[in-house]
ROLO-251289 format. One record per residue (C-alpha): residue in one letter; chain; residue number from 0; x, y, z. Coordinates in steps of 0.001 Angstrom, whole numbers, padded with zeros to 6 digits. Each point is the difference from the previous one (the first is absolute). Example, Ala and Ser with C-alpha at 12.3 -4.5 7.8 and 13.67 -1.06 7.14 Angstrom:
<pts>
{residuo=A	cadena=A	num=0	px=012300	py=-004500	pz=007800} .
{residuo=S	cadena=A	num=1	px=001370	py=003440	pz=-000660} .
</pts>
This chain:
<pts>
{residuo=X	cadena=A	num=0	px=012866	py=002538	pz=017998} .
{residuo=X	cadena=A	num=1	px=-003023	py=-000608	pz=-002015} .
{residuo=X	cadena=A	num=2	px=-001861	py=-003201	pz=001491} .
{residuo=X	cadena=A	num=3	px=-000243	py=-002540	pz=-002350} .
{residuo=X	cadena=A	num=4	px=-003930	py=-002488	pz=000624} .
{residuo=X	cadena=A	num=5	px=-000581	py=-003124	pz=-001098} .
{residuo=X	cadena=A	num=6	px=-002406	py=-001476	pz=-002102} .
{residuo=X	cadena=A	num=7	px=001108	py=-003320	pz=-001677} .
{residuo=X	cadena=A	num=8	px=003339	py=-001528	pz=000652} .
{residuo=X	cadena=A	num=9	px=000955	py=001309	pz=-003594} .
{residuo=X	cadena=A	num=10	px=-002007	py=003426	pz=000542} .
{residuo=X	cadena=A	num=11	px=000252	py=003175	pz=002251} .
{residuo=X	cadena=A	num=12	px=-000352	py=003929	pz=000253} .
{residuo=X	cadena=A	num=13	px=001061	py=002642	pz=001223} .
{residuo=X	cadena=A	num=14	px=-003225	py=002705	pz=001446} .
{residuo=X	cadena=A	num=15	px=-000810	py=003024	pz=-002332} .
{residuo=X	cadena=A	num=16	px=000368	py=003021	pz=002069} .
{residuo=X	cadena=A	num=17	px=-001123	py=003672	pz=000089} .
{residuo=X	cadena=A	num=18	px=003100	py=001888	pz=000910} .
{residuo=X	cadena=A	num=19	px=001607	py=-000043	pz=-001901} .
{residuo=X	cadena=A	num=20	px=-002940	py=-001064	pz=-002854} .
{residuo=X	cadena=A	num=21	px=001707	py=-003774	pz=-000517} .
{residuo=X	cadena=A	num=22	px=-001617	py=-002268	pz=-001901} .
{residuo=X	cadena=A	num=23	px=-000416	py=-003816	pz=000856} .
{residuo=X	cadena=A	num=24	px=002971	py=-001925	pz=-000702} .
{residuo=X	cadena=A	num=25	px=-000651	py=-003792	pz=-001192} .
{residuo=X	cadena=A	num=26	px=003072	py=-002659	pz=000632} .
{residuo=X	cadena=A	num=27	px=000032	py=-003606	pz=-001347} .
{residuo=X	cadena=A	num=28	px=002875	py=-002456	pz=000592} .
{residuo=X	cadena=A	num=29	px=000834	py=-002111	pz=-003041} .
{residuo=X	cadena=A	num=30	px=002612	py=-002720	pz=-000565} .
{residuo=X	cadena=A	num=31	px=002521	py=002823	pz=-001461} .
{residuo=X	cadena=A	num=32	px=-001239	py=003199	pz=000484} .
{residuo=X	cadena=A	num=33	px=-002590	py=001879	pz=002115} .
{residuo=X	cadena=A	num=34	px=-001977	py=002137	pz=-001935} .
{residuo=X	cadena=A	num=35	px=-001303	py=003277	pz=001126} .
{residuo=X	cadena=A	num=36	px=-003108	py=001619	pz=-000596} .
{residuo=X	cadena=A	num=37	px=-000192	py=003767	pz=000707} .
{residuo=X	cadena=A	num=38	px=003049	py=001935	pz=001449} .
{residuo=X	cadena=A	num=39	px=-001737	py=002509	pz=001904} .
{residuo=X	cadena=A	num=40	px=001658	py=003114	pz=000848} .
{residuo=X	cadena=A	num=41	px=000173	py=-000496	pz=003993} .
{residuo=X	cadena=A	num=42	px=004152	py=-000225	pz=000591} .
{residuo=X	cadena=A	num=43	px=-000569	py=-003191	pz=002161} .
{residuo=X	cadena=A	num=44	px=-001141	py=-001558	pz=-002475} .
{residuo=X	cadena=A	num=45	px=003326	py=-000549	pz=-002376} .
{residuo=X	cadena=A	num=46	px=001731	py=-000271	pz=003757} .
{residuo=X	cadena=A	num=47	px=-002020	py=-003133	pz=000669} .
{residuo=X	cadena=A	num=48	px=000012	py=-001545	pz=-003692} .
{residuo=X	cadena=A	num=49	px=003589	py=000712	pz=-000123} .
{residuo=X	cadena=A	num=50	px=000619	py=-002509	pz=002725} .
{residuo=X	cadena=A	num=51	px=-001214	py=-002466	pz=-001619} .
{residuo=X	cadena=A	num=52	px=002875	py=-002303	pz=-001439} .
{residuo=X	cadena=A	num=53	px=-001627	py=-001587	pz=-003363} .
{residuo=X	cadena=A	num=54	px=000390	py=002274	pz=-003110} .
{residuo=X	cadena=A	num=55	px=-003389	py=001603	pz=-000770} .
{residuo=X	cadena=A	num=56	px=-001900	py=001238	pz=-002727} .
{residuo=X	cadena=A	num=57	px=-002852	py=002755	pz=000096} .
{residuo=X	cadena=A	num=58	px=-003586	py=000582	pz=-001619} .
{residuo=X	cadena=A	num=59	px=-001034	py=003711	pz=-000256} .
{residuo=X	cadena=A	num=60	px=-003166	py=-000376	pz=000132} .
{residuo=X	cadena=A	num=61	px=-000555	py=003752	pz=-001544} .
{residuo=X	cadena=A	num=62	px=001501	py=002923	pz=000281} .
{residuo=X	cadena=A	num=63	px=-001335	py=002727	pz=002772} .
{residuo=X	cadena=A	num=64	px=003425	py=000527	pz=002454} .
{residuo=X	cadena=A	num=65	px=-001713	py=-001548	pz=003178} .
{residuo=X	cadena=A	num=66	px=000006	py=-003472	pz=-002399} .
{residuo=X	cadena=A	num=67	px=003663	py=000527	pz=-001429} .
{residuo=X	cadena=A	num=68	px=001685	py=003008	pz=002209} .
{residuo=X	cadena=A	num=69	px=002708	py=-002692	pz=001522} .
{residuo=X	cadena=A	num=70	px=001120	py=-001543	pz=-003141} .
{residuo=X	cadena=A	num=71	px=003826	py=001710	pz=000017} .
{residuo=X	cadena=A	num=72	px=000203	py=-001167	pz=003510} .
{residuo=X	cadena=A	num=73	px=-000789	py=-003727	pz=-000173} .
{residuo=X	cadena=A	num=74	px=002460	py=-002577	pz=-001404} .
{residuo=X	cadena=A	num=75	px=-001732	py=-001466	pz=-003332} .
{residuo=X	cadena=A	num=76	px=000998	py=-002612	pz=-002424} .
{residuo=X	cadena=A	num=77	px=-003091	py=001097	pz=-002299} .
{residuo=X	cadena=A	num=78	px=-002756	py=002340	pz=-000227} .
{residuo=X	cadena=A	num=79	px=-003361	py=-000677	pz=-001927} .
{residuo=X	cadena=A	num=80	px=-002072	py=002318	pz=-000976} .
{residuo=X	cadena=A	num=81	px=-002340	py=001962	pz=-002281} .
{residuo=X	cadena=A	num=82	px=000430	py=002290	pz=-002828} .
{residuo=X	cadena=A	num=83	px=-001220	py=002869	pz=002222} .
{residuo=X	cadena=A	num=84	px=001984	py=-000788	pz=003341} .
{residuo=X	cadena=A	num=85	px=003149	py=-000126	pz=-002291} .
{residuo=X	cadena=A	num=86	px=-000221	py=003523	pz=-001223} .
{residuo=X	cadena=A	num=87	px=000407	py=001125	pz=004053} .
{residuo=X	cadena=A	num=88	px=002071	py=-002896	pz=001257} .
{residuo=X	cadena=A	num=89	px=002204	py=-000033	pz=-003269} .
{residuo=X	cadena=A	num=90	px=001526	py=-003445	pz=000739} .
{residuo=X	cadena=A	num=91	px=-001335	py=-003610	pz=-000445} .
{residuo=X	cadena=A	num=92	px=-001686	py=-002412	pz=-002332} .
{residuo=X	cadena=A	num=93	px=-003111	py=001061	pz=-001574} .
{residuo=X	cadena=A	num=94	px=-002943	py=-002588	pz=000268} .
{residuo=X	cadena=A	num=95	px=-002429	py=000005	pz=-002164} .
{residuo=X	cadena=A	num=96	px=-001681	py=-003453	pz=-000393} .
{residuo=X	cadena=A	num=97	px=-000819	py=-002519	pz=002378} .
{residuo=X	cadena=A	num=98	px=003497	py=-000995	pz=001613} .
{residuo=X	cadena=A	num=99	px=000817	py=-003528	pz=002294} .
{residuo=X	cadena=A	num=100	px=002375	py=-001050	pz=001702} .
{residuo=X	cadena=A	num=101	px=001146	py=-003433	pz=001372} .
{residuo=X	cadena=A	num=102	px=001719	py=000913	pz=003194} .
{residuo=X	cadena=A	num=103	px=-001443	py=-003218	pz=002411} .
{residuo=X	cadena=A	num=104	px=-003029	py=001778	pz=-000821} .
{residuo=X	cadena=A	num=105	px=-001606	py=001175	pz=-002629} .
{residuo=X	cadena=A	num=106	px=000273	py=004136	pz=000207} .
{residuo=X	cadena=A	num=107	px=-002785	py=001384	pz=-002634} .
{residuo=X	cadena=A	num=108	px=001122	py=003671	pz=-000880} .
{residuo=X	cadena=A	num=109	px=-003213	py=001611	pz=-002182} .
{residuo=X	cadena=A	num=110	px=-000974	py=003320	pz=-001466} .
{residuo=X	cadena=A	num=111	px=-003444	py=001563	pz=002058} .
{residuo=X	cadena=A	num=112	px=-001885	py=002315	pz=-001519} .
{residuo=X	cadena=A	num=113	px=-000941	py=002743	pz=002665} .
{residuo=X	cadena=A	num=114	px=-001574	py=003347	pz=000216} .
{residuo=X	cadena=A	num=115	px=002348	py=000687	pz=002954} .
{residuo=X	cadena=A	num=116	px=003660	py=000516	pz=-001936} .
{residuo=X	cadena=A	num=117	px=000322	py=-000895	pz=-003481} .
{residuo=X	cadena=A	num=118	px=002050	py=-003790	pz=-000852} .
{residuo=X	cadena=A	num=119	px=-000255	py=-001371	pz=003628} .
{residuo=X	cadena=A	num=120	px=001356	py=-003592	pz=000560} .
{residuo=X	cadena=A	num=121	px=-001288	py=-002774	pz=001809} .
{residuo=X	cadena=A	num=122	px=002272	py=-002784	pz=001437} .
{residuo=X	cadena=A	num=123	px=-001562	py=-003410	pz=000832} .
{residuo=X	cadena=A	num=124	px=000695	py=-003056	pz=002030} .
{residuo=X	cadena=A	num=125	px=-001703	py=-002994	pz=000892} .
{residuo=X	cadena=A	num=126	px=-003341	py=001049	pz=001821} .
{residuo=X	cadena=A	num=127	px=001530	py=003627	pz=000156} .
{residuo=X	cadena=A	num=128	px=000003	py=003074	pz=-002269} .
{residuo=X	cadena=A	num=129	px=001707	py=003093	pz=000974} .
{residuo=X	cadena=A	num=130	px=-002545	py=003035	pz=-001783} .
{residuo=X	cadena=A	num=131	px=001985	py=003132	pz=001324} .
{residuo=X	cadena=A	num=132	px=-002965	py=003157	pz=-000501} .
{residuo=X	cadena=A	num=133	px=-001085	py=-001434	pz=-003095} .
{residuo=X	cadena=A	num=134	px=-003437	py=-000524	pz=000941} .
{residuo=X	cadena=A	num=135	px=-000083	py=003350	pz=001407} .
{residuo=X	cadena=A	num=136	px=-001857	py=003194	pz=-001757} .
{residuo=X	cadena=A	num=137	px=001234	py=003341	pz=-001605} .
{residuo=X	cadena=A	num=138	px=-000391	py=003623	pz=-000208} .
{residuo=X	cadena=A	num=139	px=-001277	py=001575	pz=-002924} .
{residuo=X	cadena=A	num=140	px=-001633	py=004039	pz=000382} .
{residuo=X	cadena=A	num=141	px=000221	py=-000401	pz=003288} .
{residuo=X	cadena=A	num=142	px=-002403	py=-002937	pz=000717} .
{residuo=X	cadena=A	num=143	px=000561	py=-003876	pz=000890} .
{residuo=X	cadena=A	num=144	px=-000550	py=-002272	pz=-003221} .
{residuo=X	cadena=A	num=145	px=001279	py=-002972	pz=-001721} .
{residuo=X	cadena=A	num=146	px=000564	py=-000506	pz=-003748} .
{residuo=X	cadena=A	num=147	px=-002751	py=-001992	pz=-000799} .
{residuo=X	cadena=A	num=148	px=001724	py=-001649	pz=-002971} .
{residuo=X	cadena=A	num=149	px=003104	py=-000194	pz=002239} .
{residuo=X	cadena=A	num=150	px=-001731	py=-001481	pz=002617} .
{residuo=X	cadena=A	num=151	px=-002137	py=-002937	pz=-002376} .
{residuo=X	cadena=A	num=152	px=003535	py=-001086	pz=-001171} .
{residuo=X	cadena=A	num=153	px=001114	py=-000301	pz=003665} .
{residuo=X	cadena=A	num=154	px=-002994	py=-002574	pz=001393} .
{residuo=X	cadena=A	num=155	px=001154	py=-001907	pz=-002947} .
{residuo=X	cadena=A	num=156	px=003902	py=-000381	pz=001052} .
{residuo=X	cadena=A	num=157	px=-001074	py=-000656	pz=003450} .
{residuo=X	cadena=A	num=158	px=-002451	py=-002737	pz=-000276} .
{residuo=X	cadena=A	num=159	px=002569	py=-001893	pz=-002584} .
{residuo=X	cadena=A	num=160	px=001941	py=-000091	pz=003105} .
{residuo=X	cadena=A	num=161	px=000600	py=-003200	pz=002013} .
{residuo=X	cadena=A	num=162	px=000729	py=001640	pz=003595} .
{residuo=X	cadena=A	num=163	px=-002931	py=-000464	pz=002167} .
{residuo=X	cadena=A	num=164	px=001518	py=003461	pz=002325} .
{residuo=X	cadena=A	num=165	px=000757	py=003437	pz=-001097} .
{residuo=X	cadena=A	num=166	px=002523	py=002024	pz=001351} .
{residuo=X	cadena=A	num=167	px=-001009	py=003503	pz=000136} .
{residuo=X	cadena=A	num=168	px=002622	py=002972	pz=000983} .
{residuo=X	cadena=A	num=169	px=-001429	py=002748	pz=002414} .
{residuo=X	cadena=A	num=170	px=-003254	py=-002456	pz=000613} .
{residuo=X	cadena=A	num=171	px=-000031	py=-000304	pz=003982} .
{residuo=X	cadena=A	num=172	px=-001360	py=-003334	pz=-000533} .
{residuo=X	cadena=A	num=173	px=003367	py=-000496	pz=-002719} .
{residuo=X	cadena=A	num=174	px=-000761	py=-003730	pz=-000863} .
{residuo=X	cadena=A	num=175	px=-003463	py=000078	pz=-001365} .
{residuo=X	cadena=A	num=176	px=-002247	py=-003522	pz=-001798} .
{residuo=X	cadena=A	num=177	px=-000269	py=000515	pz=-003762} .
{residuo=X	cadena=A	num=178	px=-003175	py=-000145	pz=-000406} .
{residuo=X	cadena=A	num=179	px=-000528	py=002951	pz=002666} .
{residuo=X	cadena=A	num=180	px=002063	py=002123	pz=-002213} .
{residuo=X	cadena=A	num=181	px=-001659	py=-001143	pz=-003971} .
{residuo=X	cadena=A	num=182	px=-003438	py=000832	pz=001991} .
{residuo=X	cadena=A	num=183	px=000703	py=003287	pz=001318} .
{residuo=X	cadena=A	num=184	px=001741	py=001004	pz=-003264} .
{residuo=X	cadena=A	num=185	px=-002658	py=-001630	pz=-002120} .
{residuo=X	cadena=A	num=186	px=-002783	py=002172	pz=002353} .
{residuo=X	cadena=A	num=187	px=001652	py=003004	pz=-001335} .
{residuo=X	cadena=A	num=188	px=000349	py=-001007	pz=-003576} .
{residuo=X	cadena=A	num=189	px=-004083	py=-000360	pz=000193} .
{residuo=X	cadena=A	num=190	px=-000147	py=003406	pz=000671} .
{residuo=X	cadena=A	num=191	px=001139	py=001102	pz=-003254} .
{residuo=X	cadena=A	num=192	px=-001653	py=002236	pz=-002333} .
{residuo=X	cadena=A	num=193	px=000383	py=-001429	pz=-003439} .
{residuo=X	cadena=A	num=194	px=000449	py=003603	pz=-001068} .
{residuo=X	cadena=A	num=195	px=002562	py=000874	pz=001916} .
{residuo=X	cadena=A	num=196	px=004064	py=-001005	pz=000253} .
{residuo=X	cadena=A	num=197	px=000598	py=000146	pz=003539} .
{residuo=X	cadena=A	num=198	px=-002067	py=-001581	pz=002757} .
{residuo=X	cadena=A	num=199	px=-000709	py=002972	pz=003077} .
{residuo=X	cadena=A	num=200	px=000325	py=-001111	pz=003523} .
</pts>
């Protein structure tokens, strides 16, 4: 069984681990439903979320397997996701637009722009804001880089948002402050050559 830490009294996780690669897995408790953010691909995962009596409905937050890999194994009301993560998961409602929810609290489901994997979703709440790998980098001819157009329209999403934390899959420190995260991705954005596409790291 996966163990499942607290955070809020609405909001939780379950640990990202390496092996298997499993991705962080974000829960929050609202009046109805709880709403999942990742699936991961680690089996205990659906074993623990499963046990959980209130119906649930998941956010894919994009669509590489150690994000998704569990999604025929846990029991879902609804899926959101992107345009991209529904060509590999095939199932689910596609989100597009800026998305709420009133479920005792106000669930934000957004597109993110991100270098990492094409139509990535955010889901916020309250001070919270679960990011997945979207503020991580790609791969392009073998070499670390960002989009730099890519990454532009990203700062802008995240400083619209009203969470003061971001939750950040893989990251040891996991919850990170906002303004921590616009800096560092801001830094890299300055590095830019105007003549180029893609920032190298």
């Amino acid at each position: 069984m996966a163990e499942i830490i607290k955070i809020t009294d609405r909001i939780s996780y379950i640990k990202a681990t390496e092996k298997p690669l499993s991705a962080d897995v974000g829960i929050v408790e609202g009046d109805e439903f709880m709403w999942i953010f990742d699936i991961g691909a680690d089996e205990s995962v659906p074993m623990s979320l499963n046990k959980i009596q209130k119906p649930k409905n998941a956010v894919i937050s994009h669509f590489h397997p150690d994000h998704m890999g569990n999604l025929e194994h846990a029991e879902l009301e609804n899926i959101y996701l992107g345009g991209n993560t529904f060509k590999y998961a095939k199932c689910g409602t596609v989100v597009e637009d800026d998305v709420f929810f009133d479920d005792g609290e106000k669930i934000h489901i957004f597109p993110l722009p991100s270098s990492h994997a094409k139509g990535s979703l955010g889901m916020e709440i309250g001070d919270y804001a679960f990011l997945g790998d979207a503020t991580y980098s790609t791969m392009k001819q073998g070499r670390v880089c960002y989009n730099a157009s890519v990454l532009k329209e990203e700062i802008a999403v995240l400083k619209k948002l009203s969470a003061k934390f971001f939750l950040i899959s893989h990251d040891e420190k996991f919850i990170r402050q906002k303004e921590e995260i616009i800096g560092e991705l801001e830094e890299i954005y300055n590095k830019r050559n105007p003549k180029e596409s893609f920032i190298w790291i």
